[in-house]
N, C-alpha and C positions, 0 to 999 in steps of 0.2 A: 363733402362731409369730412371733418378732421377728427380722427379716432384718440383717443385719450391713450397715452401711454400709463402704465402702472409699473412702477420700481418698488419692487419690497425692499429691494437694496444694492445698490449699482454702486461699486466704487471701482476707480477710476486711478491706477497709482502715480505717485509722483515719476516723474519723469527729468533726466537732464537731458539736455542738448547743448553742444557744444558748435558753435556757429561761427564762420570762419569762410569770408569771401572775399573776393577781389571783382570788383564793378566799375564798370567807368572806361572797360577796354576800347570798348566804341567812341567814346569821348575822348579817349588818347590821338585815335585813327584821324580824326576828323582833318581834315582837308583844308587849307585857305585861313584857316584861324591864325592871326598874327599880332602880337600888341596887348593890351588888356584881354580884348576875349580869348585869345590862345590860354592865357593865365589862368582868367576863370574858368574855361572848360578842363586843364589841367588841374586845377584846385578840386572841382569836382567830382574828379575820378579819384583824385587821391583821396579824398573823403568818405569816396562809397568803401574803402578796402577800410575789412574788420579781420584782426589778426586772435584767433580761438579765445572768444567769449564765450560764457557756459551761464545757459539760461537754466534755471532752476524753477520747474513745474510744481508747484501742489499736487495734491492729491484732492480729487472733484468727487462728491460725496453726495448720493441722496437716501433717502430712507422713508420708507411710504408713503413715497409721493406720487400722486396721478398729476399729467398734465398732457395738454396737445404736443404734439409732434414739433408744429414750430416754435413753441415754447421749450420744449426740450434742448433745441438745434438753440435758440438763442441764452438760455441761461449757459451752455457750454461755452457759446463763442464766448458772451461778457467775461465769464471765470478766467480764462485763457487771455482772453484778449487785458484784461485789468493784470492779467501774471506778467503776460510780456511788459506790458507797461512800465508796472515796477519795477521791471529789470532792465530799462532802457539806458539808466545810466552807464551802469556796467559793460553796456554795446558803447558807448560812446568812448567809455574808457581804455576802449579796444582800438580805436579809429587809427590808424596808422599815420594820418596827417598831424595826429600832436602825439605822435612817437609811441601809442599801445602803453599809456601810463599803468595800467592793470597789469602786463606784463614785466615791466621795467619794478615793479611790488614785487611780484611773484619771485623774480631772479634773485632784487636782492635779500626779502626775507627767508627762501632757500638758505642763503647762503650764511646768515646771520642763526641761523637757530642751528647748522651744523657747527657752527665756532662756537656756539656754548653745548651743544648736544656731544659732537667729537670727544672732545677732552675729557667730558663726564663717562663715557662706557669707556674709556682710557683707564679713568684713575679708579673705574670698578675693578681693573686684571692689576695694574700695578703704578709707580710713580713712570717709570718708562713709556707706560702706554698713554698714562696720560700728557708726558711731554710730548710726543708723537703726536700724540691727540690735536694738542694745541698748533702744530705746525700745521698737520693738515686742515683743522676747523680754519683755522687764520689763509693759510693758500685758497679752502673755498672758500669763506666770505669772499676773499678781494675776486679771485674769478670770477664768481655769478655778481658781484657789485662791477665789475668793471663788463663784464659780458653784456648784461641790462643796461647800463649808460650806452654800451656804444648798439646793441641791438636796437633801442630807443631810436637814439639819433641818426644813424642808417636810415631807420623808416619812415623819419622828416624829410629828413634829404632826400629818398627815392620819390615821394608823396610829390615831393614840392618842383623837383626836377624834369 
């Protein structure tokens, strides 16, 4: 007998998760692979490695609603399961084998909104601080734009190596 659950109101709050692994170590080990398949099983492992993607959950809502138990368990899964989905790109843009392009963003737009952010609370105290402003906004842009190129490209070459 399947007992009807009753929700006068279940909610459920958003959630991130921040995702970030390295798979394929076995696939490194393996033994006697030489030629083509040595490659693709290297290709492999360097594919499973995801360098801190951040899956962004909704928030799963019901409101007087009755239903069975495994109707319950499966509108949850669909909800969740359709979330990750949509955020499948954003894992892919993590992948380490084409250098974590999501990351190689992140670095250099850091670095880009302190070289116009810097100089602005500069030239709030005086002309001094905002030329100071401008060396250090200018020193980090290029940092985090040069830090992300080459952290990028490290992570092709370890991937692919």
């Amino acid at each position: 007998e399947d007992k009807n659950l009753h929700f006068k109101r279940l909610d459920l709050d958003s959630a991130s998760v921040r995702v970030t692994f390295s798979g394929g170590s076995g696939l490194l080990r393996r033994r006697g692979r030489s030629g083509d398949v040595g490659f693709w099983y290297r290709l492999a492992a360097g594919m499973s490695s995801v360098d801190s993607s951040l899956l962004q959950l909704k928030e799963f809502r019901l409101t007087d609603t009755t239903m069975p138990l495994a109707s319950f368990q499966a509108a949850l899964q669909d909800f969740y399961y359709g979330q990750c989905l949509r955020q499948l790109a954003g894992v892919v843009a993590s992948l380490e084998i084409i250098g974590n392009p999501r990351g190689f963003v992140r670095h250099v737009s850091t670095g880009c909104i302190e070289m116009c952010c810097v100089p602005y609370q500069g030239a709030m105290q005086s002309p001094e601080d905002m030329l100071e402003g401008m060396v250090l906004g200018t020193c980090s842009c290029f940092s985090h734009g040069f830090f992300g190129l080459f952290n990028s490209l490290s992570k092709v070459a370890g991937a692919v190596s």
